[in-house]
mmCIF file of the protein (N, C-alpha, C, O) and its ligand, coordinates in Angstrom:
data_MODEL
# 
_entry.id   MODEL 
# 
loop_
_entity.id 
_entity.type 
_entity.pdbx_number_of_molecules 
1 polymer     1 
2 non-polymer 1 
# 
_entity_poly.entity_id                      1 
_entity_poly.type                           'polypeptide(L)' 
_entity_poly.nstd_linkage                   no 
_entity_poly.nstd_monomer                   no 
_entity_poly.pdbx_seq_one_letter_code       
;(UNK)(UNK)(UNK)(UNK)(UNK)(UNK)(UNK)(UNK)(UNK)(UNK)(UNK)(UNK)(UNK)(UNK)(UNK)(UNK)
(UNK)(UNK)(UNK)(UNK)(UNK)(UNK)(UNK)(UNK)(UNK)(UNK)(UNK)(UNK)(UNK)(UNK)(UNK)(UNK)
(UNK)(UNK)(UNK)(UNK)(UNK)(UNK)(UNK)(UNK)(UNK)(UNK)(UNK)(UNK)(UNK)(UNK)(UNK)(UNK)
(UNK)(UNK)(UNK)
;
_entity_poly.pdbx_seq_one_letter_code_can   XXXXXXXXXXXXXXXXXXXXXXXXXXXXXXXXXXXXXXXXXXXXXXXXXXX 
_entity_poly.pdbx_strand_id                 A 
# 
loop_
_entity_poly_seq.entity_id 
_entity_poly_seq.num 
_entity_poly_seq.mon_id 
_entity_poly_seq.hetero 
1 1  UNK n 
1 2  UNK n 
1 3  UNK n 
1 4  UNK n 
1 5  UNK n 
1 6  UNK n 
1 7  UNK n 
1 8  UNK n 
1 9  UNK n 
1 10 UNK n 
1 11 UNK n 
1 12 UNK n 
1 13 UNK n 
1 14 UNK n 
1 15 UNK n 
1 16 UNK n 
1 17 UNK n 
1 18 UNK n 
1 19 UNK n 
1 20 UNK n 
1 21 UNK n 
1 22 UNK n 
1 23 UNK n 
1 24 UNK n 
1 25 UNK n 
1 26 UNK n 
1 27 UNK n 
1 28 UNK n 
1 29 UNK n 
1 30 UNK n 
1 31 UNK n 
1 32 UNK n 
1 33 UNK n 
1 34 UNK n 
1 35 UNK n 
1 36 UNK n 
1 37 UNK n 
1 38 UNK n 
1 39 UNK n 
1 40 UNK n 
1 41 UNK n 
1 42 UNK n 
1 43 UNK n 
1 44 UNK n 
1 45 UNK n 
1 46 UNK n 
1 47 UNK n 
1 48 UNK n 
1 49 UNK n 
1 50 UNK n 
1 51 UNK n 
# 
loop_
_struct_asym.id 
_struct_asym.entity_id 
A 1 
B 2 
# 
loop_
_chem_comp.id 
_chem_comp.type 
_chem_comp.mon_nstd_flag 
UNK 'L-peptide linking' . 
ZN  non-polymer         . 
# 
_pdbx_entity_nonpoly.entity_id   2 
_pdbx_entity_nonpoly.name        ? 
_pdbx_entity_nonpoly.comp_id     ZN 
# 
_pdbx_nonpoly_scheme.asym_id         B 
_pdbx_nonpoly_scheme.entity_id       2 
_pdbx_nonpoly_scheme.mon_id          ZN 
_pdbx_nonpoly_scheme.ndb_seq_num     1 
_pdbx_nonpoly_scheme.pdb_seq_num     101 
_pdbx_nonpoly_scheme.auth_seq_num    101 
_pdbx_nonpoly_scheme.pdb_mon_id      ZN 
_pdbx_nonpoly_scheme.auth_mon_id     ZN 
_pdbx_nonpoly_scheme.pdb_strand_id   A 
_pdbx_nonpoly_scheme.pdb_ins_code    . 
# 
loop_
_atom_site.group_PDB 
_atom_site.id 
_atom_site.type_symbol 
_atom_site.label_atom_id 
_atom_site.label_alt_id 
_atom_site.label_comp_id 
_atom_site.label_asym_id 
_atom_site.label_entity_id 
_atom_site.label_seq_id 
_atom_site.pdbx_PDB_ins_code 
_atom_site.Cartn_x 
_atom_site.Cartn_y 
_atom_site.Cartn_z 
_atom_site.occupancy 
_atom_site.B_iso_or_equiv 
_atom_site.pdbx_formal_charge 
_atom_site.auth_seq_id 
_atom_site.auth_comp_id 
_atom_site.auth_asym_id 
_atom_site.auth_atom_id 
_atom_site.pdbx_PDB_model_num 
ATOM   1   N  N  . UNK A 1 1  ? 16.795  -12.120 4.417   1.00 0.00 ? 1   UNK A N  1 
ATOM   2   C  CA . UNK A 1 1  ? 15.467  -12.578 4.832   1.00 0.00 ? 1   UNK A CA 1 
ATOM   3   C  C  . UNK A 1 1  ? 14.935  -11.672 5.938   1.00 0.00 ? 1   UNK A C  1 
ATOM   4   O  O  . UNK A 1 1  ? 15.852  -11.023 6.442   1.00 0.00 ? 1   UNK A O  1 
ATOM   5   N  N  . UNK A 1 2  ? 13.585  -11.396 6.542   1.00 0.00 ? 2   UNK A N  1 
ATOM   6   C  CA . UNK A 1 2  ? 12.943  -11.200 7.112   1.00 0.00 ? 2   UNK A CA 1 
ATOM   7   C  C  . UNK A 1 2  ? 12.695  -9.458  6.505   1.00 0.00 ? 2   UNK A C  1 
ATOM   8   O  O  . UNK A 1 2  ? 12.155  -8.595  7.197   1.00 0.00 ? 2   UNK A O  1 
ATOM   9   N  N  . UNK A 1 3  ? 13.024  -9.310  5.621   1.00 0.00 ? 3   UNK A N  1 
ATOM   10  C  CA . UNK A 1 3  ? 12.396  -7.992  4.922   1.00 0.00 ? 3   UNK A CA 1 
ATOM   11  C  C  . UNK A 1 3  ? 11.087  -8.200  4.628   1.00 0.00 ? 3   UNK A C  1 
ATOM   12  O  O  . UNK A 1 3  ? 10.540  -9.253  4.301   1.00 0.00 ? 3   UNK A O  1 
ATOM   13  N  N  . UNK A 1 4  ? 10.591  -7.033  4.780   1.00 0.00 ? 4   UNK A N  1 
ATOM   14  C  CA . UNK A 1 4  ? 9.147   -7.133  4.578   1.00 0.00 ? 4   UNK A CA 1 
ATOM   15  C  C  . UNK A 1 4  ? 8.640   -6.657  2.741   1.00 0.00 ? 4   UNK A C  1 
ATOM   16  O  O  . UNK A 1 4  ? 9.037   -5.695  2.083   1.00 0.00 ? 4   UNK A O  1 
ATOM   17  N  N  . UNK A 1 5  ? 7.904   -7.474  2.446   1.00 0.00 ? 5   UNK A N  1 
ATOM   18  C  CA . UNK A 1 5  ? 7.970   -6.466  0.608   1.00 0.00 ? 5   UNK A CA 1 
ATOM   19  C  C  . UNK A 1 5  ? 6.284   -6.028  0.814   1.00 0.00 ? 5   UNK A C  1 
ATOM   20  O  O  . UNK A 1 5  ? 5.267   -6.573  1.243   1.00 0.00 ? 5   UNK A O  1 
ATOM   21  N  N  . UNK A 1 6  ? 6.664   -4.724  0.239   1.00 0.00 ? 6   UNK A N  1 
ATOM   22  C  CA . UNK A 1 6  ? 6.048   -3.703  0.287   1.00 0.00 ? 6   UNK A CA 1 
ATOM   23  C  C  . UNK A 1 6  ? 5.396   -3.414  -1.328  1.00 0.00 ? 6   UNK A C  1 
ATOM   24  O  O  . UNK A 1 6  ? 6.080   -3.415  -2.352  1.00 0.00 ? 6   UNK A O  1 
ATOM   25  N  N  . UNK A 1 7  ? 4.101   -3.203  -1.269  1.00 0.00 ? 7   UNK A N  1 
ATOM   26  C  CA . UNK A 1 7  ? 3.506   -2.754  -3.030  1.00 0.00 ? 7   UNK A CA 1 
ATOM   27  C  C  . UNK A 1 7  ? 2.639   -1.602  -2.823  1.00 0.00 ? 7   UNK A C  1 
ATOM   28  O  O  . UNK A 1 7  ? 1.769   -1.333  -1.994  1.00 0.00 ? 7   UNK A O  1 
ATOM   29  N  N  . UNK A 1 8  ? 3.153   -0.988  -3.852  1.00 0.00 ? 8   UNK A N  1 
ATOM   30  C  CA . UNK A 1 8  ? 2.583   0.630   -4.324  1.00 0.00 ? 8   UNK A CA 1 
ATOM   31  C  C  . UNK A 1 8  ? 1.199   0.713   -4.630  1.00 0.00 ? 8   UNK A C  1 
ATOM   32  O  O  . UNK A 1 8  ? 0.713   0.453   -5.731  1.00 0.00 ? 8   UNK A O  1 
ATOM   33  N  N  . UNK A 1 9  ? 0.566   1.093   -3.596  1.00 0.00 ? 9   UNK A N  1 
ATOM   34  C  CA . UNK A 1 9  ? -0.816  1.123   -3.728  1.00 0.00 ? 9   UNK A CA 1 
ATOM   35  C  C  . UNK A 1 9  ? -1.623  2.019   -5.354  1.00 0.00 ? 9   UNK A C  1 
ATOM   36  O  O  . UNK A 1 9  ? -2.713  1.939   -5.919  1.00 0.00 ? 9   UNK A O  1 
ATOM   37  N  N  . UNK A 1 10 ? -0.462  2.740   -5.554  1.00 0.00 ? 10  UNK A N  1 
ATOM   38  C  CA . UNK A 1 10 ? -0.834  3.556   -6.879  1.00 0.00 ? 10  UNK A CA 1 
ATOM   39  C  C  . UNK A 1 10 ? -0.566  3.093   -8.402  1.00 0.00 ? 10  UNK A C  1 
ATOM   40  O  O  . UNK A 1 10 ? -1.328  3.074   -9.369  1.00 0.00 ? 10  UNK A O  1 
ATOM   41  N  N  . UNK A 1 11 ? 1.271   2.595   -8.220  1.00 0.00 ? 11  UNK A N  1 
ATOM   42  C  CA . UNK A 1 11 ? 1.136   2.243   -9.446  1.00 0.00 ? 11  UNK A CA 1 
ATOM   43  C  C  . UNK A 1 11 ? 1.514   0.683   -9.447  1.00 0.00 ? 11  UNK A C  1 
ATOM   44  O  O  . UNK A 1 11 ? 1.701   0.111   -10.520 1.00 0.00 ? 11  UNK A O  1 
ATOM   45  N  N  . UNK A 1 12 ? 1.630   -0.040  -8.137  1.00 0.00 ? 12  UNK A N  1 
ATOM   46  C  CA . UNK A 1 12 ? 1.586   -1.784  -8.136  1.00 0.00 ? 12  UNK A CA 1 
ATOM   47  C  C  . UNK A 1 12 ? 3.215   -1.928  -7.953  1.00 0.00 ? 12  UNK A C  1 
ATOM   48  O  O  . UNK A 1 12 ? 3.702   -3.055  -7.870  1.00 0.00 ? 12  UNK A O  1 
ATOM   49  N  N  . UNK A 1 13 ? 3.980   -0.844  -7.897  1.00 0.00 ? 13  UNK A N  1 
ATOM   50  C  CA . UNK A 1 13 ? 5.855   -1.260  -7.464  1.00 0.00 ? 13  UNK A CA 1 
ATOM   51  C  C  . UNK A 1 13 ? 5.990   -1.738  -6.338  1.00 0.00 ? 13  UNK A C  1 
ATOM   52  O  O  . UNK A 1 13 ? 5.598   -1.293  -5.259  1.00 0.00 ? 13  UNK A O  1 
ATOM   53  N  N  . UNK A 1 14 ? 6.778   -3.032  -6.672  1.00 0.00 ? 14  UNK A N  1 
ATOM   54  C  CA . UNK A 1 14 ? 6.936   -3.716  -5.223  1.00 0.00 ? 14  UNK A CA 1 
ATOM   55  C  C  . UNK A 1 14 ? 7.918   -3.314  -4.825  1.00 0.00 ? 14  UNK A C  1 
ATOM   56  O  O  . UNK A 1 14 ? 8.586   -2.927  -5.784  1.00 0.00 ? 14  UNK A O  1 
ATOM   57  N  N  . UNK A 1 15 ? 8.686   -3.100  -3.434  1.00 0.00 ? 15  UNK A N  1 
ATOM   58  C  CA . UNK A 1 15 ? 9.388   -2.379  -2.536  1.00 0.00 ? 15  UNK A CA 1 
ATOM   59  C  C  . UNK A 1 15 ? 9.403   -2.310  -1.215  1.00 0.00 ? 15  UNK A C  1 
ATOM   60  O  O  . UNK A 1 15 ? 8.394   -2.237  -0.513  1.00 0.00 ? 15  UNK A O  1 
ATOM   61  N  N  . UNK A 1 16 ? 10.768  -2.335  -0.748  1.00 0.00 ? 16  UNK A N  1 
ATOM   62  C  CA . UNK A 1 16 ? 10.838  -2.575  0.977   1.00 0.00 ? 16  UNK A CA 1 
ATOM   63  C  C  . UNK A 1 16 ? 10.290  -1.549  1.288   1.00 0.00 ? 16  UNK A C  1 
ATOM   64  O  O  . UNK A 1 16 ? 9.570   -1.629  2.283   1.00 0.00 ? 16  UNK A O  1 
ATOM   65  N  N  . UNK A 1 17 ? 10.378  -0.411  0.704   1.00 0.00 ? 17  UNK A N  1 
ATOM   66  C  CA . UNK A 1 17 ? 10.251  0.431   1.306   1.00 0.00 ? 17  UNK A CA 1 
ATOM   67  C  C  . UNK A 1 17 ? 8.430   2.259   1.970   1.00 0.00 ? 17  UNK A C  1 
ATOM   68  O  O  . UNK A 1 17 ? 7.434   2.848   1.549   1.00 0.00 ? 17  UNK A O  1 
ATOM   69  N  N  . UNK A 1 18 ? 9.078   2.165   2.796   1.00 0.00 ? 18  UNK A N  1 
ATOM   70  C  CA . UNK A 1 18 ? 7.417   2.533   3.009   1.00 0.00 ? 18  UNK A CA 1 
ATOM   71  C  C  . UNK A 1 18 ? 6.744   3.668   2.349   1.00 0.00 ? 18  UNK A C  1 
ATOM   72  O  O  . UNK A 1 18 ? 5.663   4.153   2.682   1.00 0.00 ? 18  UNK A O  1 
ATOM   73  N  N  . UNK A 1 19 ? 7.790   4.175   1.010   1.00 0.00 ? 19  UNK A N  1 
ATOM   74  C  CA . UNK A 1 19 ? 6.955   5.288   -0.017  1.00 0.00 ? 19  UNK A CA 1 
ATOM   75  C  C  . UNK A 1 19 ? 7.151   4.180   -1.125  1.00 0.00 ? 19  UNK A C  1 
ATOM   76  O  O  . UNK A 1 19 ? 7.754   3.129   -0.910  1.00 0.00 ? 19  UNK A O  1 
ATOM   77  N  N  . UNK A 1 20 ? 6.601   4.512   -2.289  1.00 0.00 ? 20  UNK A N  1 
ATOM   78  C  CA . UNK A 1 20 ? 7.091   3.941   -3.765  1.00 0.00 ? 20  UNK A CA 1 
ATOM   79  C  C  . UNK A 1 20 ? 8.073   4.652   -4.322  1.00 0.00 ? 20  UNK A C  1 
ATOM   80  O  O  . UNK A 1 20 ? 7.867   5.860   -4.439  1.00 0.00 ? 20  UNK A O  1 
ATOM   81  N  N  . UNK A 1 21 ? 9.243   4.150   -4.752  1.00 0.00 ? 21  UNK A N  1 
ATOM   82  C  CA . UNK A 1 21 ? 10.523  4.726   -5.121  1.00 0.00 ? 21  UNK A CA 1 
ATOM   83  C  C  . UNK A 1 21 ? 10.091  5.641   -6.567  1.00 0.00 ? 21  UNK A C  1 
ATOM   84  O  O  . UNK A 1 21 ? 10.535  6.751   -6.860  1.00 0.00 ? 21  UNK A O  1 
ATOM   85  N  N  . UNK A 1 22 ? 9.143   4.859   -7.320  1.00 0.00 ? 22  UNK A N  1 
ATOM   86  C  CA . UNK A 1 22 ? 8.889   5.259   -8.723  1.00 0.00 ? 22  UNK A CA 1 
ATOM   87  C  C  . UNK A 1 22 ? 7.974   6.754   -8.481  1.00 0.00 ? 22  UNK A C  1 
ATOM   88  O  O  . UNK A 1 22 ? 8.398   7.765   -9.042  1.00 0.00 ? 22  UNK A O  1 
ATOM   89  N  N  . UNK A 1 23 ? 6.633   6.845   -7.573  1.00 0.00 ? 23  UNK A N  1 
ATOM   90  C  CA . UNK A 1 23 ? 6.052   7.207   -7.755  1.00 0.00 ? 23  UNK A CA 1 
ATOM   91  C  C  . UNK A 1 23 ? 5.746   8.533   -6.667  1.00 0.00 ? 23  UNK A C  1 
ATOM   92  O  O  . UNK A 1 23 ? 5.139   9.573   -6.922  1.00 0.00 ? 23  UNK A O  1 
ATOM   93  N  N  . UNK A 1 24 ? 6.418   8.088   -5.312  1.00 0.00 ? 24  UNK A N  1 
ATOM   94  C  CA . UNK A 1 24 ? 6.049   8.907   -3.881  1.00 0.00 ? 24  UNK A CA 1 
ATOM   95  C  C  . UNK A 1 24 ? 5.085   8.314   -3.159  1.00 0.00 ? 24  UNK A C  1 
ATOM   96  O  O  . UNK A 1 24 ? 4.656   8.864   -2.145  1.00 0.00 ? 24  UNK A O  1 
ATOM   97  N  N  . UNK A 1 25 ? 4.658   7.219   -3.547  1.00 0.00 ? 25  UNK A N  1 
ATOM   98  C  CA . UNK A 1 25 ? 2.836   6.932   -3.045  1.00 0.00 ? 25  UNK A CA 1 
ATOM   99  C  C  . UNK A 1 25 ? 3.035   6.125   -2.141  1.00 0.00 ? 25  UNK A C  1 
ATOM   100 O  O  . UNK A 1 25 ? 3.691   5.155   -2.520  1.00 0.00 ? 25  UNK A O  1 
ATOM   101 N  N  . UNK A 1 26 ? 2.706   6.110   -0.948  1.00 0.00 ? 26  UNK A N  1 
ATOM   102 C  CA . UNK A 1 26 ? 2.716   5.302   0.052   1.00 0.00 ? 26  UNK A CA 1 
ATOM   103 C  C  . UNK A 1 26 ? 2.445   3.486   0.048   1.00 0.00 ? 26  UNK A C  1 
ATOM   104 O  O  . UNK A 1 26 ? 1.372   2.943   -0.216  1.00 0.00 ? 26  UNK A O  1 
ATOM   105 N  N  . UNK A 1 27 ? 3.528   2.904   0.356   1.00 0.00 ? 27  UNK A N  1 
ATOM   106 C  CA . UNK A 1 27 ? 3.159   1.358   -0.016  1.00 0.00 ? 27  UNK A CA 1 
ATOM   107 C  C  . UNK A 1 27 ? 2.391   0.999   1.050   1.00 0.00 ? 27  UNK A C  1 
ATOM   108 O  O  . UNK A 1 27 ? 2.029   1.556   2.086   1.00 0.00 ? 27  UNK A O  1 
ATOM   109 N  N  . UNK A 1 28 ? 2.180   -0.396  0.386   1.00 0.00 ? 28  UNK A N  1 
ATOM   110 C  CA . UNK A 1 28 ? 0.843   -0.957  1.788   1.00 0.00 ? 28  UNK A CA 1 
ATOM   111 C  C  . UNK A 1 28 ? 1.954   -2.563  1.688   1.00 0.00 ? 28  UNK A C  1 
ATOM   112 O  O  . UNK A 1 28 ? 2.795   -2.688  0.799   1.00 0.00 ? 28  UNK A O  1 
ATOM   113 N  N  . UNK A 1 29 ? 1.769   -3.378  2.512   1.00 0.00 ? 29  UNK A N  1 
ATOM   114 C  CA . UNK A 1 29 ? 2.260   -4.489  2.565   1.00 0.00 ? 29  UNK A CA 1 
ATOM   115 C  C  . UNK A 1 29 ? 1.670   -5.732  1.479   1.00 0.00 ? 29  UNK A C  1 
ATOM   116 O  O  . UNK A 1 29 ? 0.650   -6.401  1.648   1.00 0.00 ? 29  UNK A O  1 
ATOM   117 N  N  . UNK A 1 30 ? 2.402   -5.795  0.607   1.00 0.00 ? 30  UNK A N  1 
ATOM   118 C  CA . UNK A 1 30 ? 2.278   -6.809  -0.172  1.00 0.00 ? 30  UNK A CA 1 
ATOM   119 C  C  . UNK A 1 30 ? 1.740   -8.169  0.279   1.00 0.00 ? 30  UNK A C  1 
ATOM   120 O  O  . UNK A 1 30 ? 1.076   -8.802  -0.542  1.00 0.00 ? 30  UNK A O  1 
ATOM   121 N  N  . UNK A 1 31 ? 1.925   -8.622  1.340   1.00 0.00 ? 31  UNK A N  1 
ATOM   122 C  CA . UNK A 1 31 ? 1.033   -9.773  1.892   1.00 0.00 ? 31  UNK A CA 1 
ATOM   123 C  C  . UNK A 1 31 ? 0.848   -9.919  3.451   1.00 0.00 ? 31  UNK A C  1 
ATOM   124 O  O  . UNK A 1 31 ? 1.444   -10.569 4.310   1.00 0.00 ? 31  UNK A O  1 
ATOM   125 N  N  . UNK A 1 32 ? -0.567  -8.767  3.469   1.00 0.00 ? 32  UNK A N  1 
ATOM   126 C  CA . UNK A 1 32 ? -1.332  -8.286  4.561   1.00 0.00 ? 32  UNK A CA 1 
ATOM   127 C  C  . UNK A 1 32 ? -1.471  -9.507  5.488   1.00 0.00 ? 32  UNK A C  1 
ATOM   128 O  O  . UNK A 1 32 ? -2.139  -10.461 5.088   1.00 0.00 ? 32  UNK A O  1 
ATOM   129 N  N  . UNK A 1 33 ? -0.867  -9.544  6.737   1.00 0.00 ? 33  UNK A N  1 
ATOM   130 C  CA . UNK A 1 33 ? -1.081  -11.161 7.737   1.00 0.00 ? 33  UNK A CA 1 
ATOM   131 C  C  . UNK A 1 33 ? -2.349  -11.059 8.291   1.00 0.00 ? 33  UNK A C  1 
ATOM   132 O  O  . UNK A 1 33 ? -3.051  -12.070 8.319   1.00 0.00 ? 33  UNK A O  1 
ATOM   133 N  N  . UNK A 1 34 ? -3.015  -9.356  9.013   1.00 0.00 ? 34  UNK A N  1 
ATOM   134 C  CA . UNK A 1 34 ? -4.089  -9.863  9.910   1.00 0.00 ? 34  UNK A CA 1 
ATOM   135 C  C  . UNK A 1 34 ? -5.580  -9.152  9.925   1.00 0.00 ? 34  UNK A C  1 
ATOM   136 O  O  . UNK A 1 34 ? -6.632  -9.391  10.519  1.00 0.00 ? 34  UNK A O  1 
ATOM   137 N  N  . UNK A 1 35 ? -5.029  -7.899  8.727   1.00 0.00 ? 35  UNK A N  1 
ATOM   138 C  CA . UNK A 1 35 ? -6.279  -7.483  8.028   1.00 0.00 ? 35  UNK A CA 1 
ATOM   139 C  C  . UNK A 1 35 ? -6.285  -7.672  6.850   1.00 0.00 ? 35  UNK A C  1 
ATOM   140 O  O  . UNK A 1 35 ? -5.380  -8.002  6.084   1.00 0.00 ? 35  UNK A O  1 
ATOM   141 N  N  . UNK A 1 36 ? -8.126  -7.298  6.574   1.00 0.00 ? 36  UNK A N  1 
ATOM   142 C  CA . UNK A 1 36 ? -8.162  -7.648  5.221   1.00 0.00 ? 36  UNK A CA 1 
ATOM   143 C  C  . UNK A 1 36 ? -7.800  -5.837  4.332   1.00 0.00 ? 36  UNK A C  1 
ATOM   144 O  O  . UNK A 1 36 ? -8.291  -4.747  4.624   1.00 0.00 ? 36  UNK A O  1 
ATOM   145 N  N  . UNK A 1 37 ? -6.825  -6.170  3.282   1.00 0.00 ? 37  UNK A N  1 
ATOM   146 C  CA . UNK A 1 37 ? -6.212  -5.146  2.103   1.00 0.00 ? 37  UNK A CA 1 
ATOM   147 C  C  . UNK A 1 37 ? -7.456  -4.249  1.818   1.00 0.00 ? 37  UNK A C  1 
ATOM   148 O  O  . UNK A 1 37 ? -7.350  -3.035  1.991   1.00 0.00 ? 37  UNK A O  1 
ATOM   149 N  N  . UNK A 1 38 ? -8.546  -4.753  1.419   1.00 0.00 ? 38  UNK A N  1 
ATOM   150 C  CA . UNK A 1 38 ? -9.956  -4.299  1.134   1.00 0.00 ? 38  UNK A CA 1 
ATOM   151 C  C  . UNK A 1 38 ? -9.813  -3.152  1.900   1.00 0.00 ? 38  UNK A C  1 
ATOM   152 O  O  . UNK A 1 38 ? -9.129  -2.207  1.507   1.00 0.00 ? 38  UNK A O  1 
ATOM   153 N  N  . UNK A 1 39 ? -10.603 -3.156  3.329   1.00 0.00 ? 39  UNK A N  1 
ATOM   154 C  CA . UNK A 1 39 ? -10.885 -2.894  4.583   1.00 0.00 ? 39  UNK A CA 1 
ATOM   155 C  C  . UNK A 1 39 ? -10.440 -1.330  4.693   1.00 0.00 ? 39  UNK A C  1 
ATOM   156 O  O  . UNK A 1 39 ? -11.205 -0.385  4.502   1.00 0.00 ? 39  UNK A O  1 
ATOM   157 N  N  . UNK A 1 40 ? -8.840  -1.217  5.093   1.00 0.00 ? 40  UNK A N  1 
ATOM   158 C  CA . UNK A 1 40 ? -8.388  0.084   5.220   1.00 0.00 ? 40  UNK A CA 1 
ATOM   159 C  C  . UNK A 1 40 ? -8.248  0.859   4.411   1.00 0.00 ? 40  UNK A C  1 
ATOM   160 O  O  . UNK A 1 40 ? -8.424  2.040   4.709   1.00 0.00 ? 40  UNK A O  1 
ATOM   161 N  N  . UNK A 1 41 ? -8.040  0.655   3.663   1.00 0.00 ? 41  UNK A N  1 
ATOM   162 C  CA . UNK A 1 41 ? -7.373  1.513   2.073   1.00 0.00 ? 41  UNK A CA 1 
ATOM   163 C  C  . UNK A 1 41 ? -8.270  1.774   1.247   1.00 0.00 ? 41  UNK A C  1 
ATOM   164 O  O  . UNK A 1 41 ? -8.393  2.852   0.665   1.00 0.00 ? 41  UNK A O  1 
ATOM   165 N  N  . UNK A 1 42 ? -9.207  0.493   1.084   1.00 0.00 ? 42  UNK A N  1 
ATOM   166 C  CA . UNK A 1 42 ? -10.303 1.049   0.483   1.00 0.00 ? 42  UNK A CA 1 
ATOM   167 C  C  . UNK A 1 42 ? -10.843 1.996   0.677   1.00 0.00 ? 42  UNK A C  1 
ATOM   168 O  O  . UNK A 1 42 ? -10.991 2.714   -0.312  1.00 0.00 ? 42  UNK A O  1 
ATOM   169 N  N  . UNK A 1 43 ? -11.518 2.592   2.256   1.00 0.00 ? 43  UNK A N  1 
ATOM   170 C  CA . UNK A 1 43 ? -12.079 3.166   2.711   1.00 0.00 ? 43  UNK A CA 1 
ATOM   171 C  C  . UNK A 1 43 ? -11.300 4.506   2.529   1.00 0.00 ? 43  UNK A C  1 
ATOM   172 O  O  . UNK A 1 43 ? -11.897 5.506   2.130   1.00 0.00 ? 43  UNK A O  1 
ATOM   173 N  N  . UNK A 1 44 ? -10.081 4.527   2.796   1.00 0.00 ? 44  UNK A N  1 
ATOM   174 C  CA . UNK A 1 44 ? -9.573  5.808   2.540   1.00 0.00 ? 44  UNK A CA 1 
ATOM   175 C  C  . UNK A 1 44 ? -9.532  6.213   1.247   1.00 0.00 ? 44  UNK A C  1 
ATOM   176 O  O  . UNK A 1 44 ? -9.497  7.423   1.025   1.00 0.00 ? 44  UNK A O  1 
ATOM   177 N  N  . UNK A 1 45 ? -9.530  5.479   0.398   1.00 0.00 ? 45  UNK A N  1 
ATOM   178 C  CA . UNK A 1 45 ? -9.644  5.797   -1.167  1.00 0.00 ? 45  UNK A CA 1 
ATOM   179 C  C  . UNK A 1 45 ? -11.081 6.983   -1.309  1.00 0.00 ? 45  UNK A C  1 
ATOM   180 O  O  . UNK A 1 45 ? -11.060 8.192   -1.542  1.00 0.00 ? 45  UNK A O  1 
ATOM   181 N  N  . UNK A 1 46 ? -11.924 6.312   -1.132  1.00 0.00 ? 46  UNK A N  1 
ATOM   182 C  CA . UNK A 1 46 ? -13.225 6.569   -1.172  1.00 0.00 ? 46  UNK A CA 1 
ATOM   183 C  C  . UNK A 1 46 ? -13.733 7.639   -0.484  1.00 0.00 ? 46  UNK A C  1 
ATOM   184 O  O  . UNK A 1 46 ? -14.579 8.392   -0.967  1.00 0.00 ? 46  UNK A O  1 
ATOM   185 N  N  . UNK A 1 47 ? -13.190 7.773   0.797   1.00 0.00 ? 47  UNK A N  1 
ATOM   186 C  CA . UNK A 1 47 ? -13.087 8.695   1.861   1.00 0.00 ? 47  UNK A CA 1 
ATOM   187 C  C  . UNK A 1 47 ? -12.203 10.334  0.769   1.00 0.00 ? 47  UNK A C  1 
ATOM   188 O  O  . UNK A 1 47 ? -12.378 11.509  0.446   1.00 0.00 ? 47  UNK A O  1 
ATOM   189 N  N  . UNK A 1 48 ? -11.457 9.406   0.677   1.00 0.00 ? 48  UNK A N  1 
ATOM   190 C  CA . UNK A 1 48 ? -10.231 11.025  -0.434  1.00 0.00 ? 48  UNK A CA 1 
ATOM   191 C  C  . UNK A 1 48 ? -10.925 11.416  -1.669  1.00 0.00 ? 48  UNK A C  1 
ATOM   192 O  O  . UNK A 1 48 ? -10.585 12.403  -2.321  1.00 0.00 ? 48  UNK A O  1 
ATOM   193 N  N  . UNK A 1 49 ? -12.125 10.462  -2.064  1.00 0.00 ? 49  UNK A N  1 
ATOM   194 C  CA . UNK A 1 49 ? -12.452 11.289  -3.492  1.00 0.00 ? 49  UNK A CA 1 
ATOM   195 C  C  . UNK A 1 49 ? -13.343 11.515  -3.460  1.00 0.00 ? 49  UNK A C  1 
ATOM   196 O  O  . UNK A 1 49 ? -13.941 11.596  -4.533  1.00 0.00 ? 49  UNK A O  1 
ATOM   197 N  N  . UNK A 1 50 ? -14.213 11.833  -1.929  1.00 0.00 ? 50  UNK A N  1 
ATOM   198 C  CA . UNK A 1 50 ? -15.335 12.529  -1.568  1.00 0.00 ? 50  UNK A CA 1 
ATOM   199 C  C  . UNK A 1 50 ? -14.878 14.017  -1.608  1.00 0.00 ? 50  UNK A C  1 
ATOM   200 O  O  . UNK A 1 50 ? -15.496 14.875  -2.238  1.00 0.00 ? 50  UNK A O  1 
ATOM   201 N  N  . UNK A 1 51 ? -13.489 14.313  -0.721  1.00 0.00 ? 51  UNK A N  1 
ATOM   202 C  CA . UNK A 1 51 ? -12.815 15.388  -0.997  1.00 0.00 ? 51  UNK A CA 1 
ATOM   203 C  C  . UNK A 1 51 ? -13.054 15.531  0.699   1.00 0.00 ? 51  UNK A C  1 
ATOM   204 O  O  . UNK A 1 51 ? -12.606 16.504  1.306   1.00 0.00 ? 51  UNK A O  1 
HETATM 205 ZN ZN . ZN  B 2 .  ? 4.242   3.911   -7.051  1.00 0.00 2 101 ZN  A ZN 1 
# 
């Protein structure tokens, strides 16, 4: 207990750990406590495929 689970922002693998084992892609926390998931990631998404 007190592991944190972790999901693959790329291809959805859940994982403790802070890359995705399957993929390399940086996980985000599977159940965000004090921001909203939207918020950060989104923005960087959007932000990265401006270039
Ligand atoms: Zn992945």
């Amino acid at each position: 207990m007190g592991q944190k689970i972790r999901k693959c922002k790329k291809c959805g693998k859940y994982t403790l750990k802070e890359k995705c084992p399957v993929c390399g892609e940086g996980s985000v926390p599977a159940f965000p406590a004090r921001f909203s998931p939207r918020d950060p990631y989104g923005r960087f998404r959007r932000l990265a495929k401006r270039g």
